[in-house]
Steps between C-alpha positions, in 0.01 A plus 500: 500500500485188264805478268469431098784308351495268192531094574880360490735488341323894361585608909814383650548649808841396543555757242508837740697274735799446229762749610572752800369822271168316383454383891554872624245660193235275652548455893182641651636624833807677603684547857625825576721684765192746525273200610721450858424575829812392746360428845779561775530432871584784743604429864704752745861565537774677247722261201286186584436245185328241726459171324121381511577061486180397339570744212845469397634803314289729673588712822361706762620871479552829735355831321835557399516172272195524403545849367791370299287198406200770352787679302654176317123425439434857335854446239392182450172691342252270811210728521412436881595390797326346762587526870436238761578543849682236724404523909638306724260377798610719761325774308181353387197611746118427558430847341719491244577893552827442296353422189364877473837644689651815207811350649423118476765329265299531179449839490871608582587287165220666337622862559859360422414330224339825345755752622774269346297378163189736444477339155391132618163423626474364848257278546391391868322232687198493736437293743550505850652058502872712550406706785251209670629303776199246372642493146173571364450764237232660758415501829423222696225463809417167638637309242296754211630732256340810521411657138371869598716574790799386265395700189525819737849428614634395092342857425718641730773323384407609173559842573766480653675320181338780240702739778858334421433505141393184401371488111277170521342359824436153511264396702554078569290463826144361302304706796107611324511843413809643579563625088224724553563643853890564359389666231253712674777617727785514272246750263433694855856572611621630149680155378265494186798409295547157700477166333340171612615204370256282683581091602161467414470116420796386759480154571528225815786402340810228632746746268546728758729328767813641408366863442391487916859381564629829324271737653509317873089379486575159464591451916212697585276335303567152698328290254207704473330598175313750305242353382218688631608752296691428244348320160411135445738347261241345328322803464502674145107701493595670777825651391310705281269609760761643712691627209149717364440551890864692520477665176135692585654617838748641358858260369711547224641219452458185617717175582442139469705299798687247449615486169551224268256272693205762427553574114188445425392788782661750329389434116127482634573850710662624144240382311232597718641859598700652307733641773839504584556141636805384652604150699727472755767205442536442892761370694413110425467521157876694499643249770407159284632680205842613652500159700483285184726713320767477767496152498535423118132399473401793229627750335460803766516723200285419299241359714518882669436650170232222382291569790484901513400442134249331605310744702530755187316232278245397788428910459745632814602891430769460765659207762657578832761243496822478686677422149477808411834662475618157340210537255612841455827455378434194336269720270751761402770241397 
């Protein structure tokens, strides 16, 4: 698009900037409750709020908080809520048999969750990092991560998610070809109705740090990294690869992760695709904002706000972001 406008003074485009009503008649983008997705921590026990230190404000929960959390979420008008399991070491295996368990820690809050607030969409995460006493997001043999034998296991755990109830699956693992095998046998076992919101363009990224704090990876990991299968960060041609590769086998949405530093990601997947594109404002990009803001350095507020804003304009139908109920209320005032 090439804009006409007369030569100053004819165009002054301080004009539509003069007061609050002509700024709102001609502000391109809009936040909205409806564009949230609150990612939440689950761990065992019963009335636990379990500080996470790397990302202040934000706690690891038992089912039971969690439940409440999904319910303040659902009168605050959030849409979804995403559910991320904490495991402590002692229960992470070779296998990774836990990760498809109908009784592992995720799927308890995702029957909970429903039973409690059928009206919120429960979004879930696959992977098997939380269940993997390597910390990898697949299995690991001689020093390899193995992409077919892990696709069969995150099908199972697919299943086994679509079972509890989950709405949206969300596969984060970056394994070739597991959209299409999950599709294949979520069509097969009569979970037609399942969504994929696929991290299809998920990055190598240093944002992550606090996130494998929260959900226990980060010890298991021992300064490893993912790099063999996660994206090049200076990669932008083949974003749209994978994103076209997830979409023909079978996605309905897609994610672009992290967030802020990859705005140009997700207007070239919007532009490209057309789809329902959403970025994931990860635990990093929440932790330098809450960090500064704690310490006088910005204004936590508005930066919060200035930033989700900017994933609507970069073309973003939705964020994950752990500033969501904030957002949320902030909205309705």
């Amino acid at each position: 698009m090439r804009p006409i406008q007369a030569p100053y003074p004819q165009t002054r485009h301080r004009r539509t900037r003069a007061t609050p009503a002509l700024r709102d008649l001609t502000q391109e983008n809009r936040l909205s409750v409806k564009d949230l997705i609150w990612p939440v921590f689950v761990r065992e026990g019963e009335g636990v709020e379990e500080p996470i230190a790397s990302m202040p404000g934000v706690n690891r929960l038992s089912v039971d908080r969690v439940v409440k959390a999904a319910r303040e979420a659902a009168d605050l008008g959030i849409p979804a809520i995403c559910v991320f399991p904490y495991t402590g070491m002692e229960a992470r295996t070779e296998d990774c048999a836990l990760a498809w368990s109908a009784d592992n820690i995720s799927n308890r809050a995702i029957r909970a969750i429903k039973a409690a607030v059928p009206e919120i969409a429960v979004m879930t995460d696959i992977a098997l990092d939380p269940y993997n006493i390597n910390g990898h997001d697949g299995f690991v043999v001689d020093g390899k991560i193995l992409n077919d034998e892990t696709v069969e296991a995150l099908v199972k755990m697919a299943l086994a998610q679509a079972e509890a109830g989950a709405d949206i699956l969300g596969p984060s693992d970056m394994m070739d070809g597991r959209i299409g095998a999950m599709r294949s046998a979520l069509e097969a076992a009569g979970h037609q109705g399942v969504t994929i919101l696929s991290y299809s363009a998920k990055y190598a990224s240093a944002f992550y740090g606090p996130f494998r704090d929260a959900v226990g990876a980060a010890a298991a990991l021992a300064g490893g990294d993912k790099k063999t299968y996660q994206m090049n960060p200076g990669n932008s041609d083949e974003a749209l690869r994978l994103i076209e590769r997830d979409l023909r086998e079978g996605a309905d949405m897609v994610m672009v992760k992290p967030g802020m530093p990859y705005l140009d990601i997700c207007r070239r997947v919007k532009d490209n695709f057309g789809v329902p594109t959403y970025a994931y404002q990860v635990s990093g990009e929440y932790a330098m904002i809450r960090g500064a803001s704690d310490n006088g350095w910005i204004d936590g507020e508005k930066a919060m706000l200035e930033s989700l804003l900017a994933f609507k304009r970069a073309g973003c139908d939705g964020v994950l972001t752990y500033f969501a109920p904030q957002v949320a209320r902030l909205l309705a005032d």
